[in-house]
Structure formats: C-alpha cells, structure tokens
C-alpha positions as a Markdown table, in Angstrom:
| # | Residue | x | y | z |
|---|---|---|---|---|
| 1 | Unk | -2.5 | 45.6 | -7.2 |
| 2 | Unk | -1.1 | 42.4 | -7.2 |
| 3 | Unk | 0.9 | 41.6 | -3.4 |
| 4 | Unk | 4.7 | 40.9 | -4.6 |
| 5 | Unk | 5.9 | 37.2 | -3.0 |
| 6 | Unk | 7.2 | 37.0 | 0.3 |
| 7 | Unk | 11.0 | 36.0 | 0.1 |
| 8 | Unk | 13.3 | 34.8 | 2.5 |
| 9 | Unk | 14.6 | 37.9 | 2.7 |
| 10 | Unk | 11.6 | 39.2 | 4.2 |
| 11 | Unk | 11.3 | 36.8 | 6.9 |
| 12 | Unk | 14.7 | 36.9 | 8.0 |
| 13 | Unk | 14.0 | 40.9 | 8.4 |
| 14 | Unk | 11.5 | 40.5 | 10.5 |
| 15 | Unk | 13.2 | 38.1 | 12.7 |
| 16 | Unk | 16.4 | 38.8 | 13.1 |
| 17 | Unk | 18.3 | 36.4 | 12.0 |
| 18 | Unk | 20.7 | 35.2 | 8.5 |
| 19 | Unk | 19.0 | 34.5 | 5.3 |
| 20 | Unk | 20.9 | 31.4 | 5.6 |
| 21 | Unk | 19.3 | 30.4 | 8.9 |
| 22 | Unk | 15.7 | 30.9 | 7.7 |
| 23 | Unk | 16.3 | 28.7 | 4.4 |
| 24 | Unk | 18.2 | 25.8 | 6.7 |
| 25 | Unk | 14.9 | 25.7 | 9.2 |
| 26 | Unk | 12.6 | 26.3 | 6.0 |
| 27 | Unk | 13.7 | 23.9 | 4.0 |
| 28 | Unk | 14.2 | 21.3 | 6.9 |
| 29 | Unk | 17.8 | 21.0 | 5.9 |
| 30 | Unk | 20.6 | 19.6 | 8.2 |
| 31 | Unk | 23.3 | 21.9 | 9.5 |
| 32 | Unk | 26.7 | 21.5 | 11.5 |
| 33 | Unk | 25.8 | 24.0 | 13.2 |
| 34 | Unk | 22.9 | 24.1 | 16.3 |
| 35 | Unk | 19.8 | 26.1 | 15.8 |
| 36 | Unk | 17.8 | 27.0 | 19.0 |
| 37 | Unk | 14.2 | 26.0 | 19.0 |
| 38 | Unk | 13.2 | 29.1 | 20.2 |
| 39 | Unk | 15.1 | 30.7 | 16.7 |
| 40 | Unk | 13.3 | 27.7 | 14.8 |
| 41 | Unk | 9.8 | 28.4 | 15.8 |
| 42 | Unk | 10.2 | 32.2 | 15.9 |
| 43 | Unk | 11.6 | 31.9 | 12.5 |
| 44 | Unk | 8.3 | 29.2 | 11.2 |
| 45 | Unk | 5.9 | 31.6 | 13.0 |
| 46 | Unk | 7.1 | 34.7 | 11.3 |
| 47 | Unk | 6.9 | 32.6 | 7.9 |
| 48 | Unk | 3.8 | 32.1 | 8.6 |
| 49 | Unk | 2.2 | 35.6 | 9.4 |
| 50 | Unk | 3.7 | 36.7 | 6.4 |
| 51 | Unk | 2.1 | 33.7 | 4.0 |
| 52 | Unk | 5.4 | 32.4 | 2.7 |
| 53 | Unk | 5.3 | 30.0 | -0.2 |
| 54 | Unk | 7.9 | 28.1 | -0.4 |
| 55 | Unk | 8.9 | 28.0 | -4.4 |
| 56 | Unk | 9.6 | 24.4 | -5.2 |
| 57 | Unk | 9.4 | 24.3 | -8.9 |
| 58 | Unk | 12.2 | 27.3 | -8.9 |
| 59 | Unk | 14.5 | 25.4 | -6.9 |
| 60 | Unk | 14.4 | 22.5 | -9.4 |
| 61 | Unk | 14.8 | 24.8 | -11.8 |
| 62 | Unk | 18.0 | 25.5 | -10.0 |
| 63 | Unk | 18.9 | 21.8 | -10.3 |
| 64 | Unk | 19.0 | 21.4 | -6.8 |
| 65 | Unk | 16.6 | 19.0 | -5.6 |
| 66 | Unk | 12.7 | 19.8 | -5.2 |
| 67 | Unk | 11.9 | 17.8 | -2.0 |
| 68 | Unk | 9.0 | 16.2 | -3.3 |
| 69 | Unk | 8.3 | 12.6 | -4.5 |
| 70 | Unk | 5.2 | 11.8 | -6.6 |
| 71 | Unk | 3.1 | 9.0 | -5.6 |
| 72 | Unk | 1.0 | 7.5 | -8.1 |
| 73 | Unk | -1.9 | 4.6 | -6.3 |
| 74 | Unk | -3.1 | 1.8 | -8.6 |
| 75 | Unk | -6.3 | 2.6 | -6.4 |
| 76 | Unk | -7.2 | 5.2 | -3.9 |
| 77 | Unk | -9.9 | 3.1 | -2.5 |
| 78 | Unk | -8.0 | 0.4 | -1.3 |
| 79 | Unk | -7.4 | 0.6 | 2.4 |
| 80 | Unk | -4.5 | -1.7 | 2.3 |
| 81 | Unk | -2.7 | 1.1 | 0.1 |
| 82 | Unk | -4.2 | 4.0 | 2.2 |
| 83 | Unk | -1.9 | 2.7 | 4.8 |
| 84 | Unk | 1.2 | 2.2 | 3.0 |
| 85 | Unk | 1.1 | 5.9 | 2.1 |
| 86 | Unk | 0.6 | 6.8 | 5.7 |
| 87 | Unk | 3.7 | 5.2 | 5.7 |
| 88 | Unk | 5.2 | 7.1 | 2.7 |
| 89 | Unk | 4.0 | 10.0 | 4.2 |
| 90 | Unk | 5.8 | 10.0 | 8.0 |
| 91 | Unk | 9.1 | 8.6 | 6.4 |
| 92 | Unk | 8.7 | 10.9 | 3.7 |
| 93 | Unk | 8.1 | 14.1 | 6.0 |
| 94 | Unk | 10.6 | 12.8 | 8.7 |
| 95 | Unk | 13.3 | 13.6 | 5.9 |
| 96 | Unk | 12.2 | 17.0 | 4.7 |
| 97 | Unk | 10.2 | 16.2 | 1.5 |
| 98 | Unk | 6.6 | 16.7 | 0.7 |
| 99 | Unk | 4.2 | 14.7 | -1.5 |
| 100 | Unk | 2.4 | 14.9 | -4.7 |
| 101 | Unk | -0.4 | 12.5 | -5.4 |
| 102 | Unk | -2.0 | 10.8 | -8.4 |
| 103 | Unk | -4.6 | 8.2 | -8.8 |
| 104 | Unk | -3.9 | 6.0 | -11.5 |
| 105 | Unk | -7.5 | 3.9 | -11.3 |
| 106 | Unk | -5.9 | 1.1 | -12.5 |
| 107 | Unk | -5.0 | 2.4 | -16.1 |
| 108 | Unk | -1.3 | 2.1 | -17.4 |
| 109 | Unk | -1.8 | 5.5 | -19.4 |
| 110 | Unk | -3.0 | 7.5 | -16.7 |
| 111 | Unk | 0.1 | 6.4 | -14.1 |
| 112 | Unk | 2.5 | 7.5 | -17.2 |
| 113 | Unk | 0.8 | 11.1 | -17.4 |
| 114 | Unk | 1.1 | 11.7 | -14.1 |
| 115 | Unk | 4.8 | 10.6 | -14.4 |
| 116 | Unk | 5.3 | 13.4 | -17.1 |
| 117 | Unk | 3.5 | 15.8 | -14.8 |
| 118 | Unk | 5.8 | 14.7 | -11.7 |
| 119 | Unk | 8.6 | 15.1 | -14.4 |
| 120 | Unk | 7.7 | 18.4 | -15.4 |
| 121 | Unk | 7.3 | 19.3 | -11.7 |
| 122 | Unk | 11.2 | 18.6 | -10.8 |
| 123 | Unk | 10.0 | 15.7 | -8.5 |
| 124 | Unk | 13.0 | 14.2 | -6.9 |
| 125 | Unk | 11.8 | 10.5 | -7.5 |
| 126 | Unk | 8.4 | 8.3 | -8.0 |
| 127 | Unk | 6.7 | 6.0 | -5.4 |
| 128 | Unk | 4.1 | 3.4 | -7.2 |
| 129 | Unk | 1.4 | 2.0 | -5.0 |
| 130 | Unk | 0.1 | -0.8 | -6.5 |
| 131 | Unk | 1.4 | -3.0 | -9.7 |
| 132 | Unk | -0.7 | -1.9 | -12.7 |
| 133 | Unk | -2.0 | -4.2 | -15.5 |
| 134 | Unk | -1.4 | -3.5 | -19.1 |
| 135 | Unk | 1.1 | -2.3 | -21.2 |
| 136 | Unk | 4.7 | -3.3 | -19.9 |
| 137 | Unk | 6.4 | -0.7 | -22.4 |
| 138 | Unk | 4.5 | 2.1 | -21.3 |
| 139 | Unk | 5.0 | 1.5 | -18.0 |
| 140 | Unk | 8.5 | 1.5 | -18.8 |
| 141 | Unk | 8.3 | 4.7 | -19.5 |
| 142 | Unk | 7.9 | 5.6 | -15.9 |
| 143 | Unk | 12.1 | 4.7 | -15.3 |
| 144 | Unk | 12.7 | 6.7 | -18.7 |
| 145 | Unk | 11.6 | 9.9 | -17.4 |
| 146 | Unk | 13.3 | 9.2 | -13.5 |
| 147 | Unk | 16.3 | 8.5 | -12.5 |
| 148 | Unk | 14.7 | 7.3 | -9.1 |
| 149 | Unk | 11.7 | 4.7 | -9.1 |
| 150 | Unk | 10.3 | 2.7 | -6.2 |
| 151 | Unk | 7.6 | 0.0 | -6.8 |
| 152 | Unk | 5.7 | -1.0 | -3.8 |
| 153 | Unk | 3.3 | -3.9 | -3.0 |
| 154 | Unk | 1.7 | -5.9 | -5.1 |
| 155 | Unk | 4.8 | -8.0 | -6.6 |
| 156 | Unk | 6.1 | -11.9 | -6.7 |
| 157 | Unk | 9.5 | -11.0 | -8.2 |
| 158 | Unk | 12.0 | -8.5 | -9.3 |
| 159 | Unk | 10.9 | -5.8 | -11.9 |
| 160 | Unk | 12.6 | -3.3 | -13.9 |
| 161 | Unk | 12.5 | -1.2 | -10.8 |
| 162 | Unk | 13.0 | -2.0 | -7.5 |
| 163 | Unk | 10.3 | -3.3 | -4.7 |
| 164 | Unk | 8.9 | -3.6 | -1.3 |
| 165 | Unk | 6.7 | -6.2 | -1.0 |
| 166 | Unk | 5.8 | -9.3 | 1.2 |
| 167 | Unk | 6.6 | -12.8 | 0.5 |
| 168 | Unk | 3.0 | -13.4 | -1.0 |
| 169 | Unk | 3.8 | -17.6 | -0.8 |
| 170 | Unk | 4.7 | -17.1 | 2.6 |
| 171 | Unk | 1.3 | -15.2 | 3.6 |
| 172 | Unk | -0.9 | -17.7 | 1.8 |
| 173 | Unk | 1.0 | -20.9 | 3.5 |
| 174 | Unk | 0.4 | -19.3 | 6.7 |
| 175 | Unk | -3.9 | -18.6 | 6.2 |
| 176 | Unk | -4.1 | -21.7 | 5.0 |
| 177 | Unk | -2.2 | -24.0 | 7.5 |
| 178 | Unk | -4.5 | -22.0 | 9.9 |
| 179 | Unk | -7.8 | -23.9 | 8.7 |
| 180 | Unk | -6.3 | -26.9 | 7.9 |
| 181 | Unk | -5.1 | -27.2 | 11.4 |
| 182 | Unk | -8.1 | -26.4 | 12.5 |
| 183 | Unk | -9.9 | -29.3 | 10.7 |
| 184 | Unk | -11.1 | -27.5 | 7.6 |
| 185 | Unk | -10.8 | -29.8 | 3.9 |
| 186 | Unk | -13.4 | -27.6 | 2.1 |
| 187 | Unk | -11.7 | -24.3 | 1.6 |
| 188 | Unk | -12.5 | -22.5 | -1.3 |
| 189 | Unk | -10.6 | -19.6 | -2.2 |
| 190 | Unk | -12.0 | -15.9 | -3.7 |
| 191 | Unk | -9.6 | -13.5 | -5.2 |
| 192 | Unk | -9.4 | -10.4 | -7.9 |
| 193 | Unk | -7.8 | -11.3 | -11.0 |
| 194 | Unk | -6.5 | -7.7 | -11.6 |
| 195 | Unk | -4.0 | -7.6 | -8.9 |
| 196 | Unk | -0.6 | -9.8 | -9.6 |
| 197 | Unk | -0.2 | -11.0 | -6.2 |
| 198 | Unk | -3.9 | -12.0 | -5.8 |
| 199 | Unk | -3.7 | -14.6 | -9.0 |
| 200 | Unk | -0.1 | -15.6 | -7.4 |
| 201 | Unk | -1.8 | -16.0 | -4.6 |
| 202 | Unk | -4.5 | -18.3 | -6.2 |
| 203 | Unk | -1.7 | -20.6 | -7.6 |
| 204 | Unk | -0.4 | -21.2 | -3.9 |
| 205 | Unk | -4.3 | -21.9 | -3.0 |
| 206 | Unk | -4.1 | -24.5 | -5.5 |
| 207 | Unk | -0.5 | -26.3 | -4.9 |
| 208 | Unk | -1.8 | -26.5 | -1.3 |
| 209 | Unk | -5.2 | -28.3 | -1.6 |
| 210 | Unk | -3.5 | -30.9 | -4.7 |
| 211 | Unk | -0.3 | -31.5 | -1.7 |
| 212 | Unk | -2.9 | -32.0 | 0.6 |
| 213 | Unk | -5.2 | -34.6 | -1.2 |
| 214 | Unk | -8.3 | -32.4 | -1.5 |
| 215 | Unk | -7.7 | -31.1 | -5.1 |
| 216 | Unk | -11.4 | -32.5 | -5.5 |
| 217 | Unk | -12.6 | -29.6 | -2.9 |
| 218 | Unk | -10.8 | -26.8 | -4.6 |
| 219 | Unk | -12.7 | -24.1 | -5.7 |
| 220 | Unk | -11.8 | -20.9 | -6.8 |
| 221 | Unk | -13.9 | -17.6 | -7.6 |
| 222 | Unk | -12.7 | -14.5 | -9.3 |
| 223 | Unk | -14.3 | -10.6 | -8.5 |
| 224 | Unk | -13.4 | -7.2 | -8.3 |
| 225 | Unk | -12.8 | -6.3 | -4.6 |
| 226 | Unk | -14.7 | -3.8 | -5.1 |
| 227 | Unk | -18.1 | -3.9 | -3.1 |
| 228 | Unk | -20.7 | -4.9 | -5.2 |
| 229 | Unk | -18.8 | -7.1 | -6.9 |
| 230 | Unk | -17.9 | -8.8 | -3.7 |
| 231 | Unk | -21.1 | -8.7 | -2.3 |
| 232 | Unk | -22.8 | -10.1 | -5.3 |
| 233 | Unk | -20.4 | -13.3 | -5.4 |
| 234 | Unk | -20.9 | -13.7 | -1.9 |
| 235 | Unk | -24.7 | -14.4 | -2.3 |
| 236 | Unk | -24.1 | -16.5 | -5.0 |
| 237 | Unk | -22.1 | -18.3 | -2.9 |
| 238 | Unk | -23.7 | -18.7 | 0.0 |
| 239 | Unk | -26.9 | -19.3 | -2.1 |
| 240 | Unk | -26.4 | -22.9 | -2.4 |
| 241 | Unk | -25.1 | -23.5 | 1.2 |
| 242 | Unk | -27.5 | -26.0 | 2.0 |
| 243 | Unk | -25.6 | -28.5 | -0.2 |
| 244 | Unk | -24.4 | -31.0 | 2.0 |
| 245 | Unk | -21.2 | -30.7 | 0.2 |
| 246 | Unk | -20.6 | -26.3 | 0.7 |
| 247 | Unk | -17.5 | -25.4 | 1.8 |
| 248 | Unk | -16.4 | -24.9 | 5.7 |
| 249 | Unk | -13.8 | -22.2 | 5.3 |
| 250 | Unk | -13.1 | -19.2 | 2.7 |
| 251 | Unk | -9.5 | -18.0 | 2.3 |
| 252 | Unk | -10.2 | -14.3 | 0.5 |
| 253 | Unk | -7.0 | -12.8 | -0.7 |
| 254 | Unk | -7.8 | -9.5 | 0.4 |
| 255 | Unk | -8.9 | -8.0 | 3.4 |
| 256 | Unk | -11.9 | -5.9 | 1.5 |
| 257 | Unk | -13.1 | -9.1 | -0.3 |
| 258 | Unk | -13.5 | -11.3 | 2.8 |
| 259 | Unk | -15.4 | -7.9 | 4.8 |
| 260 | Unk | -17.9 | -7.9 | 1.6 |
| 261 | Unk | -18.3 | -11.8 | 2.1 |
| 262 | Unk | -18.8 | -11.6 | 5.5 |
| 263 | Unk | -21.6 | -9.0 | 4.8 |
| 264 | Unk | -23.3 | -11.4 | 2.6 |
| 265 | Unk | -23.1 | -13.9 | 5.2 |
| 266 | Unk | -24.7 | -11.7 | 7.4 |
| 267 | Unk | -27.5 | -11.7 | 4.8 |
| 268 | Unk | -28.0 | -15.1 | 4.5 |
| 269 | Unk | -27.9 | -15.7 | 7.6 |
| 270 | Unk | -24.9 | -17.9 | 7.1 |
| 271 | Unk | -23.1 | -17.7 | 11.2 |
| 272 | Unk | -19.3 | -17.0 | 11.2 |
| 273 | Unk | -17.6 | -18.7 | 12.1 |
| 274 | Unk | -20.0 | -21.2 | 13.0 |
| 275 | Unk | -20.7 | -22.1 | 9.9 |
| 276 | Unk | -17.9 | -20.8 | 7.6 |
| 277 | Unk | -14.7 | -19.6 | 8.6 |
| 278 | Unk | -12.9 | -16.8 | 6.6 |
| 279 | Unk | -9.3 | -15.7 | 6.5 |
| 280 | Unk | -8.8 | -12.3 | 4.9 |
| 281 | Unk | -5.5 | -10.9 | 3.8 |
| 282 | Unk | -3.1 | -7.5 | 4.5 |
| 283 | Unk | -4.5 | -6.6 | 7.9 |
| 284 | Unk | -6.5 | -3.2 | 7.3 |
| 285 | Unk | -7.0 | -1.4 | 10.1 |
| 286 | Unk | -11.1 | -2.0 | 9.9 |
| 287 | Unk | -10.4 | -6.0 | 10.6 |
| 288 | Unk | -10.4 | -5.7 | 14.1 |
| 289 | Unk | -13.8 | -4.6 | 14.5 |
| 290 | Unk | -15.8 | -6.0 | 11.6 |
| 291 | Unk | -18.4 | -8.9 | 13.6 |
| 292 | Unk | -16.8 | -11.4 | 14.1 |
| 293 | Unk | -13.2 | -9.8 | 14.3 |
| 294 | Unk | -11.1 | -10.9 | 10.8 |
| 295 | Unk | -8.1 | -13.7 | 11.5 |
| 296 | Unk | -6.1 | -12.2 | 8.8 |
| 297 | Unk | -2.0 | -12.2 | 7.1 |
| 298 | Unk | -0.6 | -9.0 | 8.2 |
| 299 | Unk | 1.6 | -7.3 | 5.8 |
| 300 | Unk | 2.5 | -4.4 | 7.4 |
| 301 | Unk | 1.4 | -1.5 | 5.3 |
| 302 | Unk | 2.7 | 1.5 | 7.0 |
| 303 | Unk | 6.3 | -0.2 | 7.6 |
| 304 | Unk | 6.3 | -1.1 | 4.0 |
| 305 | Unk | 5.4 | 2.5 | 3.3 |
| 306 | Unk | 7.8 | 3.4 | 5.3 |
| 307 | Unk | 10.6 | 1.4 | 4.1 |
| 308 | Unk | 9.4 | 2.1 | 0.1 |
| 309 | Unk | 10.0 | 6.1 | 0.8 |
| 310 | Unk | 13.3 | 5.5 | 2.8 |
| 311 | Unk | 14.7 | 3.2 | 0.0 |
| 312 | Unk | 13.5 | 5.7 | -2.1 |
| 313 | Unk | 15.4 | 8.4 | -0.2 |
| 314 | Unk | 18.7 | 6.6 | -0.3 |
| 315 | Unk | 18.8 | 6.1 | -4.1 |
| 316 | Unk | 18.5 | 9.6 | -4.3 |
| 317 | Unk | 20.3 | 11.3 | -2.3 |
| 318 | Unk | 23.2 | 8.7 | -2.8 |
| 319 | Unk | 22.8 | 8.9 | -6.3 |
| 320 | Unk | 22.0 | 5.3 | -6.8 |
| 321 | Unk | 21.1 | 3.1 | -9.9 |
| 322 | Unk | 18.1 | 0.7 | -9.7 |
| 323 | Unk | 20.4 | -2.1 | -10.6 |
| 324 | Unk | 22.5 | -1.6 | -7.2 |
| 325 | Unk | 19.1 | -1.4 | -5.5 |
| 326 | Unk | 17.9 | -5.0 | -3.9 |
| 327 | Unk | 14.0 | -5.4 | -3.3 |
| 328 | Unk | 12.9 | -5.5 | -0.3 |
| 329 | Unk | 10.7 | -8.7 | 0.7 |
| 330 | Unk | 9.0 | -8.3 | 4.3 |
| 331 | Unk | 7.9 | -11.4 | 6.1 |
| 332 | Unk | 4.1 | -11.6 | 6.9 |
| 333 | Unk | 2.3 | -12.8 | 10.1 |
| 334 | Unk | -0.9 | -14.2 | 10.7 |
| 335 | Unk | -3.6 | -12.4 | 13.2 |
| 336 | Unk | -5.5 | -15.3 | 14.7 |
| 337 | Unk | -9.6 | -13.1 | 15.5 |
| 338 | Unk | -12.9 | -15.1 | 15.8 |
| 339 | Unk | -13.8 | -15.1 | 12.7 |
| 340 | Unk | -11.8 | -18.8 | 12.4 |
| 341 | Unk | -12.6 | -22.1 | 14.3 |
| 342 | Unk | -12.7 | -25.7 | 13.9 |
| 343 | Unk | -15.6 | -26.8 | 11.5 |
| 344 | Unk | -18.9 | -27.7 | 13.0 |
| 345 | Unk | -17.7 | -32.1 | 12.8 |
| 346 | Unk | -14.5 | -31.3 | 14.6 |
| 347 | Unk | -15.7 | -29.9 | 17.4 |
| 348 | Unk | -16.2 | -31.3 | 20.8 |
C-alpha cells in the first residue's frame, strides 16, 4: 500500500508548533514576526525524518508563486557559464527559490521546449545563460510564454529582454593595450564564430590593429572552443612558426580557446611566453594554474550570476515589465599572469 504524503500538518504535529510556522520556515518565507532557531531547525529536522516533499507544482496551481526559476545554458560545458550559475544559484537560494535546469546545446528549438516545460511547471521566471544563434522569432517565444525573462552574458546591446553582460569593447581594449604595451605588433586573434560577443569581439581586434598601423599583421582564425577544434587550429598554427614573419602574441577570445592553444604549444614545443604570448578571456577559475598562469579579462561570472538572478527577482516579485528593466553592463578587468611578456626583440 501506497504511503499517503506527508503534509504540513504532520510536521507541525510532531513538533509542536502552528501550521503557519512550519510553512513560513519551509518555504523560506519572511515574517514580522521572530522565529527561534532552535523552533527552525527542530521544525527542518522533523521535516526531514518524516520525508516531506514540498509540492511546488500545487502551489502554482494555487497562483501563488512556485519559487523556482528555470535556467536554460547555451552550453553546459563552458566553464565561464558554470560559474555564472554558481552565481544564479547562491543569489537564487539566498531568496528562497530553487532551480530547474536545461541544456539548450546551442539549438534555438530545444531552449523554447524547455521554456514550455518551465511554463507548464509554474516557474516564476527564466534565466538564459548564453545568447543562442538562430531563429530570432522562436526565441521570442521564450518572453511569450513569461512574464519574467533575464538574458545573461553573451550580449553587445539591448534585446527584447533584458541583460547582464560586460562591456565586450571594453574587455578587448584592455587585452590588447596589454601586448601592445608590451611591444607586441604581430597579434593575431582566434575566436568562435557561434558566440555574439566573440565575433564582436573580432571586430574590436580589427579596429585596433587598422588604428594602430599594423592592419598588414592582422590575422584572424575562427573554431569551435571546443577542444579538438581548438587544439587542431592551434597546430596548424603553430605549424608554420618558423616563418620569420609568425606572430608574437595570440589574443583568444575565450578562456577555453587560449588553454587548448596553449596545449598545442606545449606540443610544438612553441615556449610561452617566450615565444608567444597569449591573452585569454572571462577569467575561469582553471586560469590560474594552467603552465604558464593565463593573463586574462575578468568578467566576473559568479557576480554576474548573481546580479542576473537578483534582477530577475525584482521584476518578479515587483511585478515589473521588461521595458522598465535597464541592462546591466559590468566593467571588466584585466589579470596580468606569466603567460604575457615583452617579445623576444624588446627585451633587454
């Protein structure tokens, strides 16, 4: 025979206190009025030993709200968006709500059915990780089926929804000042042509070297930042580096491309940053200990997580439009590692 759910009712039964009580501390919602901790653990403890389920779909049903946001990530993978939704996570749980989580792989169509599944799940509002490529009008359809729609990363301007992203121009100027200061003219730059702000990112590559007088030096390579893609260029690359003419300096506009490079390097037997110099971008948490450490733009992925699921947050529990919603645009920094020095004819 089938064990009937444990209710509220039950808990509060078994420790003494109001029905009232047990849903405030169970459902993480603020009260005027003080709750011990002692009542509050005694109370989480007893929910516990009884295997209380919280019923989330019923409470939509109720039309108050679920407490859970759906986040749907471009790519899994990607260790730049891993952080943000550690980010999206502690804000997220910090407020009382809970997450559900879809992988879009990059595909418009699959990011829409997990909107209608988030939809049909009562979720309170939708968190997208990563820009997606491909059918504006469906992906329209994301802010037809929610009121409540954050976009995060992954942006140059405003979109139908509103973002939380870094000023991409900004982040570019500042890894590429970096070598030029250093001495470097031959800077070729290696990005993925799927992501928005890696081909904005390109275009800024390419206003700096034709400002600077070196538009005969500019070079620029396209791949997947995924690893064998990387890798693969990266032997190409470094294939014909006994050319007197090879570049000094690689600006990769992701953190995951430049680690792949450096591997082929490694291969090559191509020193860094003897030899070459790279400058990655996002500041992963891995770029600290690859070998040489990775002088990388740091874009803050768990603050913009952060600030995505508390933007978020507001709209919903103010009630808010996306049109009275600003985007936010966070200000990168550049991490100065070894894997950056003056090229070999600048140095003393």
């Amino acid at each position: 025979m089938r064990k009937s759910a444990v209710t509220l009712k039950d808990i509060a039964k078994k420790t003494g206190v109001s029905i009232t009580t047990v849903s405030r501390i169970l459902n993480g919602r603020d009260t005027g009025v003080p709750i011990r901790e002692e009542t509050r653990q005694r109370v989480v403890s007893a929910a516990a030993e009884l295997g209380y389920r919280p019923n989330l779909l019923a409470r939509g049903l109720r039309g108050s709200r679920s407490s859970l946001l759906g986040v749907i990530m471009r790519d899994i993978s990607d260790p730049f968006h891993v952080q943000i939704l550690q980010g999206i996570h502690d804000a997220a749980a910090q407020r009382g709500y809970r997450l559900f989580l879809g992988h879009a792989d990059f595909r418009a169509d699959v990011a829409v059915a997990y909107g209608s599944m988030f939809e049909q799940s009562h979720a309170d509002g939708i968190i997208l990780v990563g820009d997606i490529e491909g059918d504006e009008v469906v992906l329209e359809l994301l802010t037809r089926q929610h009121q409540f729609v954050i976009g995060v990363t992954d942006r140059t301007t405003r979109r139908k929804y509103p973002g939380v992203y870094t000023d991409n121009a900004q982040g570019t100027q500042l890894a590429l000042e970096h070598l030029w200061n250093l001495g470097h003219r031959a800077i070729i730059c290696v990005s993925d042509p799927r992501i928005r702000d890696g081909r904005f990112r390109v275009e800024v590559y390419r206003q700096f070297m034709r400002e600077h007088g070196v538009e005969d030096k500019m070079r620029v390579y396209m791949t997947s930042q995924d690893p064998q893609p990387s890798y693969e260029l990266g032997r190409e690359i470094f294939s014909s580096f006994s050319e007197p003419e090879h570049p000094t300096a690689i600006f990769a506009a992701s953190d995951t491309i430049a680690i792949y490079l450096m591997q082929a390097a490694f291969q090559a037997g191509i020193s860094i940053p003897n030899e070459i110099s790279i400058v990655g971008y996002d500041n992963i948490d891995m770029t600290a200990f690859t070998i040489p450490p990775l002088t990388t733009v740091n874009q803050f992925g768990i603050e913009m997580g952060q600030s995505a699921a508390n933007l978020l947050l507001d709209m919903i529990e103010q009630d808010k439009e996306s049109a009275e919603i600003d985007d936010v645009v966070l200000s990168p920094t550049l991490v100065v590692r070894q894997s950056t020095i003056a090229p070999a004819d600048h140095q003393l």
